[in-house]
N, C-alpha and C positions, 0 to 999 in steps of 0.2 A: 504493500500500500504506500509506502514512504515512498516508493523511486518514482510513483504515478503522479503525488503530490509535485516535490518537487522540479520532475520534468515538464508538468505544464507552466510551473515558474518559467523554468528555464526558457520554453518556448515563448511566453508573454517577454521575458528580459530581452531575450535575441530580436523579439518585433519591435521594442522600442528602442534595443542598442542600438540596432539599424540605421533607424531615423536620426539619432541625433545623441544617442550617448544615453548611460543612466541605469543600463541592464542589471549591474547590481546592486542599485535599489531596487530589485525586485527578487532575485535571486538569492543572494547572502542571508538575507533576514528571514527567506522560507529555507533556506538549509540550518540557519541558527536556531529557527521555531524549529524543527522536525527534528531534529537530532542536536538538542540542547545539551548532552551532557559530551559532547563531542568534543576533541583541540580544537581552538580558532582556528587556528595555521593547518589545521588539514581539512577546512571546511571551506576556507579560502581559497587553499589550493584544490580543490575541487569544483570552486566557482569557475577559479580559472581556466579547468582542463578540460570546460565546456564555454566558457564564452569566447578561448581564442579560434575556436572554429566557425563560430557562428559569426564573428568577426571577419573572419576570413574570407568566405564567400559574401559578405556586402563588399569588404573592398574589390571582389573580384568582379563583381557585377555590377558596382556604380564604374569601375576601370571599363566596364566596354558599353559603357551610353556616356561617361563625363570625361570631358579632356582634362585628366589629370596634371598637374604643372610637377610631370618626374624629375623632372633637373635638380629642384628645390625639395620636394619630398621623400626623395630616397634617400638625400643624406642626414635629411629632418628624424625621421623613423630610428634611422642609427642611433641618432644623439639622443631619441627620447627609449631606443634598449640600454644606451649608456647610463641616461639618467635614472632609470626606473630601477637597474640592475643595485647602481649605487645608492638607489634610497632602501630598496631593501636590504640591504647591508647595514647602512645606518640604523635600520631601524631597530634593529640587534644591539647597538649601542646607546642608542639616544633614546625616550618614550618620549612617542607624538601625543603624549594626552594633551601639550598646549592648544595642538589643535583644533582639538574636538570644540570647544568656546570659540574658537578663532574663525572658521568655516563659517555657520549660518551669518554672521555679520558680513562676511565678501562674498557669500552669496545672496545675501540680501538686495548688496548691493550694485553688484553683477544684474540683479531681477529689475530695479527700479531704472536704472541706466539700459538694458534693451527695450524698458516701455517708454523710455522716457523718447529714446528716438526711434519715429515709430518706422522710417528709412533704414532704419540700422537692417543690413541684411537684405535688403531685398534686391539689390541690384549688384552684378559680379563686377566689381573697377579694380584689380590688383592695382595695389598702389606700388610694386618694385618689380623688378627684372633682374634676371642673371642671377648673379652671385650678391646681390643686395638682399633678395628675396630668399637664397637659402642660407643664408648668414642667418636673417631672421626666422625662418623658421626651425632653422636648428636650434634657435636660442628658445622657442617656444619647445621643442620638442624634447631638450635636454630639461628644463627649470620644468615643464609641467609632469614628463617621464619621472624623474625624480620625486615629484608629488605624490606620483601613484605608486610606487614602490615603497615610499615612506608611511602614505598614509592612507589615498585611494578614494574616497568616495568623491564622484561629480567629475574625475578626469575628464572624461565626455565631452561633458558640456564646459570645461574649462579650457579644451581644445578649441572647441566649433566656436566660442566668443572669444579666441584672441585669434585667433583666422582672421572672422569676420574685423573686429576691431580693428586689428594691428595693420594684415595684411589685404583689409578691403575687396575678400572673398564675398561671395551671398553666403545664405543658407544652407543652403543644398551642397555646394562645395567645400564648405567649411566643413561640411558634415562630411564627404567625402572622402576629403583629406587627414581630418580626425580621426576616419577609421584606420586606415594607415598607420598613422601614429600610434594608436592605443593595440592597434594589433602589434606593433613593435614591441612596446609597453607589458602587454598581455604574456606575450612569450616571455621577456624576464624572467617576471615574475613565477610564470611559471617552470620554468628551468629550475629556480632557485628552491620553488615548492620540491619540486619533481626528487631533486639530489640529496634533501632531506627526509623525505619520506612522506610527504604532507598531503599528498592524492589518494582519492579512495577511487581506484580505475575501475571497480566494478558499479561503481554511479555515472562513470563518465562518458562508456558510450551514449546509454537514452538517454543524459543532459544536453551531450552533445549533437545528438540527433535534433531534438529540439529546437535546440539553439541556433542548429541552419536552419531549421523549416519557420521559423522568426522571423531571422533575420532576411529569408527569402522574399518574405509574406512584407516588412518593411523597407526592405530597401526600392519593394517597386512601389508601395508606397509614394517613398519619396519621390522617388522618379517620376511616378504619374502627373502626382500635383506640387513639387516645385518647391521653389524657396519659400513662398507664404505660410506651405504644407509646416515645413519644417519647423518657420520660427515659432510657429503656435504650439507645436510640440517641444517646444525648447524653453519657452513658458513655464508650459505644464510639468516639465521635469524638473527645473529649478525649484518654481514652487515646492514640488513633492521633496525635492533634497533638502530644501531649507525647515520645512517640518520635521520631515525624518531628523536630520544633525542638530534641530535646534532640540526636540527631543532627546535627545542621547547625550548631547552636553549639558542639558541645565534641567532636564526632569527627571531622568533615570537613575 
């Protein structure tokens, strides 16, 4: 009965990873309900060893309807497996519980700042070229990669808003290229799970299964209906992050 529970998480986490980031707020917390007397770190590492597949196949299939900008994004992906690899490490040394307080307040205000420009997003103008453009987005993909390694919840969406921000992406491509990234990100972590013992591979097929039939189901989604599609979902997720982490820091 647990793996049925679960694996329809997993399938709902993979349809919204898809779109825009966010799949483990939905997955982590029905593996932590289900099997509460569990290690974090091998419930984690079982998030992982299903969402970097469901992962994978959105970026493989926004890759053949979106002109991906590969120049900039391959080496971007690197620097955010460097940075993810090196916050898990850290994380061994340091405790992020500052974070936990520190989160729903910048995503707060991450939320108020996409509503506040209601343009933000909707129209694709990369504002760099060349090696300008993967300067910066190696610098997003190292500083945020290292976020998810260290700490993790919202990577997602803390990719697709400094896309768009930084690098004057829409939506949809912001989304695109976050998946990239966080698939980068996703494999770290999961290496790092995997070499310690932290997977429980006999949940990870049907997680995994799931997880592409999701992320399938989303990424045409997005495709269908567009940047608009996206940001309204990019909304609704931060919202839902900022309850969830404002919960966990200051009620729990």
């Amino acid at each position: 009965m647990e793996w049925i529970i679960v694996s329809l998480a997993s399938l709902l986490a993979g349809f919204v990873d898809a779109i825009v980031g966010g799949g483990g707020l939905i997955l982590t917390p029905a593996l932590f309900a289900t099997f509460p007397t569990a290690p974090p770190a091998t419930l984690l590492g079982t998030n992982k060893s299903a969402s970097v597949w469901g992962t994978a196949i959105a970026t493989w299939q926004y890759g053949r309807r979106v002109q991906m900008r590969w120049q900039a994004l391959l080496p971007a992906a690197a620097a955010g497996f460097a940075g993810a690899f090196f916050g898990a490490w850290t994380v061994t040394v340091i405790s992020a519980d500052f974070l936990r307080k520190l989160l729903p307040v910048v995503l707060i205000v991450l939320l108020l700042y996409t509503l506040a420009r209601k343009d933000l997003g909707r129209h694709h103008t990369p504002r760099f070229a060349g090696r300008t453009e993967t300067l910066a987005a190696c610098l997003i993909g190292v500083v945020i990669g290292f976020y998810d390694g260290f700490f993790g919840p919202g990577t997602g969406s803390f990719f697709v808003f400094l896309f768009v921000r930084l690098l004057g992406y829409d939506f949809l491509n912001a989304s695109v290229s976050a998946k990239l990234l966080n698939l980068a990100t996703n494999a770290a972590a999961l290496i790092l799970f995997t070499a310690k013992g932290h997977v429980w591979w006999h949940f990870a097929l049907p997680l995994a299964v799931a997880n592409v039939i999701g992320s399938v189901l989303g990424a045409q989604m997005a495709l269908k209906h567009g940047a608009g599609f996206v940001r309204g979902i990019f909304i609704f997720v931060v919202g839902a992050l900022i309850l969830k982490t404002g919960y966990d820091a200051f009620l729990r």
